[in-house]
C-alpha positions in Angstrom: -17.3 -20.4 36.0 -18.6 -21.2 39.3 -17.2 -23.5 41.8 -19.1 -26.0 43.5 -17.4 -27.1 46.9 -19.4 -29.7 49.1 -18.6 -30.4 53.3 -19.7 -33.7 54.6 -20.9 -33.4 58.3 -22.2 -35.9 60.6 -26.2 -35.8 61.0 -28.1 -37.0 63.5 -26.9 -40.4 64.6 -24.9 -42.7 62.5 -26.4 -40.9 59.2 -24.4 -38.2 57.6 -25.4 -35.5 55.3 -23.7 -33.2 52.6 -24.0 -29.4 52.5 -23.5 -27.7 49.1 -22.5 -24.8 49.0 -22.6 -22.6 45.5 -20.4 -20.0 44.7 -21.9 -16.5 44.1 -24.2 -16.5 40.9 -22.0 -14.6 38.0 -24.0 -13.0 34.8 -23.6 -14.8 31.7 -22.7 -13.4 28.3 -23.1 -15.8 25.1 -22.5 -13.8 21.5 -24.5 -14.3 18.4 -23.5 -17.7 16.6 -21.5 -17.3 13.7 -23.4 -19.5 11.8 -26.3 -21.8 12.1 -26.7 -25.8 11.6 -27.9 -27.3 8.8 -30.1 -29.0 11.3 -29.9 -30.6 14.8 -29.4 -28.9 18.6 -26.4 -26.1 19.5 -25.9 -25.8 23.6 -25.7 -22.2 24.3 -25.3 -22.1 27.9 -24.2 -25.5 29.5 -26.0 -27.1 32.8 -22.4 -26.8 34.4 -22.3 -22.7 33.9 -25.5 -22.4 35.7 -24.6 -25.1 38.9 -27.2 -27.1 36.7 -30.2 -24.9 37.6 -30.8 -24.4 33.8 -29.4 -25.1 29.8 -30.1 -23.5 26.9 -29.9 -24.4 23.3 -31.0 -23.2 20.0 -32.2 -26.0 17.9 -32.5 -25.7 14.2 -35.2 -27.9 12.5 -35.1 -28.9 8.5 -38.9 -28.9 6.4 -40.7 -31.8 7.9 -38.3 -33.0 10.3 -39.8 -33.1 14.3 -39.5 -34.8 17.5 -42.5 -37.6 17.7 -44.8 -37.6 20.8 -42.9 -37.7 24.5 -42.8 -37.0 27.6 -39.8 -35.6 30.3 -39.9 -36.5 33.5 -37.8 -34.1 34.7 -37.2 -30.9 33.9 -39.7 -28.4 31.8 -39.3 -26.8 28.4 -39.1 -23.1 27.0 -39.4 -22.5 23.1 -38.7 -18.9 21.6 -39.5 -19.2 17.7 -36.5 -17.7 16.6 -36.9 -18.2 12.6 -40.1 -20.2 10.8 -43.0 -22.1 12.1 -43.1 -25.3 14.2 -46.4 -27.5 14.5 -46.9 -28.1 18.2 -49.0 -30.4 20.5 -48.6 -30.1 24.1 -51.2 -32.1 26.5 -53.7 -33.1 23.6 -53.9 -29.8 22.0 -52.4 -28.6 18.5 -51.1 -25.3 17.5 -49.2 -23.2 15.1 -45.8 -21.5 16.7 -44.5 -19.5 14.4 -41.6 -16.7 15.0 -41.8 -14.4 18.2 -44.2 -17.1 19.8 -43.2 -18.6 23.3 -44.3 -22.3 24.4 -43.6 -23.5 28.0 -44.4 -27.4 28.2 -44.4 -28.6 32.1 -42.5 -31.5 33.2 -44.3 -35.1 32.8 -46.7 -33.3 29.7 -46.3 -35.1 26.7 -45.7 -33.1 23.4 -44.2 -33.2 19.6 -43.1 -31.0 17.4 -42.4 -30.4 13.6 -41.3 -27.7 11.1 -44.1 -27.3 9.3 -42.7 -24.7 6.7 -40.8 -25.0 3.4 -37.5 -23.3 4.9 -35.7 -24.3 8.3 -37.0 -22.9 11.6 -35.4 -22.0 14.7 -36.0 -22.0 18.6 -34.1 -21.4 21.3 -35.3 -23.9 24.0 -34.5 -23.4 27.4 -34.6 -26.5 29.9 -35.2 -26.7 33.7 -33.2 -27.8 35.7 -30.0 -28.1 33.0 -28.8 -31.3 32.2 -30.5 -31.5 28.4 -27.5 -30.6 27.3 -25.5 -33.5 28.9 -28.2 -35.7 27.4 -27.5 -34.4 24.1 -23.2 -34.6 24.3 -23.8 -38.2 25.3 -25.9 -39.1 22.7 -23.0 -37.6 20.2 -20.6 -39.5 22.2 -21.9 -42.9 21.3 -22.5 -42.1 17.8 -19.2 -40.8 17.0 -18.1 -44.4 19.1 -20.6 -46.2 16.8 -22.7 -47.4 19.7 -25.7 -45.6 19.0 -28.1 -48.5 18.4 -31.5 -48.6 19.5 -31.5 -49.8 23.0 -28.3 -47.5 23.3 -30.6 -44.6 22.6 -33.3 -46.0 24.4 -30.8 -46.0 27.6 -29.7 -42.7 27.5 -32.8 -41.0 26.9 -34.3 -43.5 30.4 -31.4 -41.8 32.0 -32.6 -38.2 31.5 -36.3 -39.0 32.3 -37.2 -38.5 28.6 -40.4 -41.4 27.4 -41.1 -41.7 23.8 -44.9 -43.1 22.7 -44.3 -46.5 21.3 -40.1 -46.3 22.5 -37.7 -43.6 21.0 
């Protein structure tokens, strides 16, 4: 895992500034998952393993279930249909992404998703820069506290930069 080790110097004046500087890149290896969920998100490759350039995730969707309309502020998304087919709309337009199809939604484009099949489908979803991930642990945090209410979700998904239509 890499290190990050930061240096504060003084800038110009009274102001200072902090230099990061990032250990060497390292390749990553993440074996096959020994199982699948019976629904919901998997982290792959944590925000933290990559100095939070990038997280990856494999999500698996039940029939019917989806993600209503949103937006994220900050970072972009990466789909790879792994399994089944997943109704899409990204900026206004609809489409069918069904296994071995690739989506890339930008940053601030707002988009939803469903499994439109009869069986679960799923995508391996890779978000830039990381920190999905992080959203997604804290989010399990407060439910397994039992503090997951509605303007507890509300604040945590503010917090990552992700919008929903109409609130979460």
């Amino acid at each position: 895992m890499r290190q990050r080790r930061s240096l504060s110097l003084s800038g110009s004046g009274d102001r200072p500034f902090r230099v990061i500087m990032k250990s060497k890149p390292t390749s990553l290896f993440v074996p096959s998952l020994k199982s699948t969920s019976q629904g919901g998100t998997t982290v792959r490759i944590a925000s933290r393993q990559t100095d939070g350039a990038y997280c990856v995730c494999e999500m698996t969707t039940m029939p019917g279930d989806g993600v209503p309309l949103h937006v994220h502020d900050r970072d972009e998304e990466f789909y790879y249909i792994l399994e089944g087919a997943y109704e899409m709309q990204a900026g206004g337009e609809w489409f069918s992404a069904e296994t071995g199809s690739i989506v890339v939604i930008p940053r601030d484009v707002p988009h939803q998703f469903r499994n439109a099949g009869s069986v679960p489908a799923r995508a391996l979803m890779i978000f830039r820069p990381g920190g999905f991930d992080e959203l997604d642990a804290e989010m399990r945090e407060a439910a397994a506290a039992g503090k997951l209410d509605q303007k507890q979700r509300e604040a945590i998904f503010t917090k990552w930069g992700v919008h929903f239509e109409g609130g979460s």
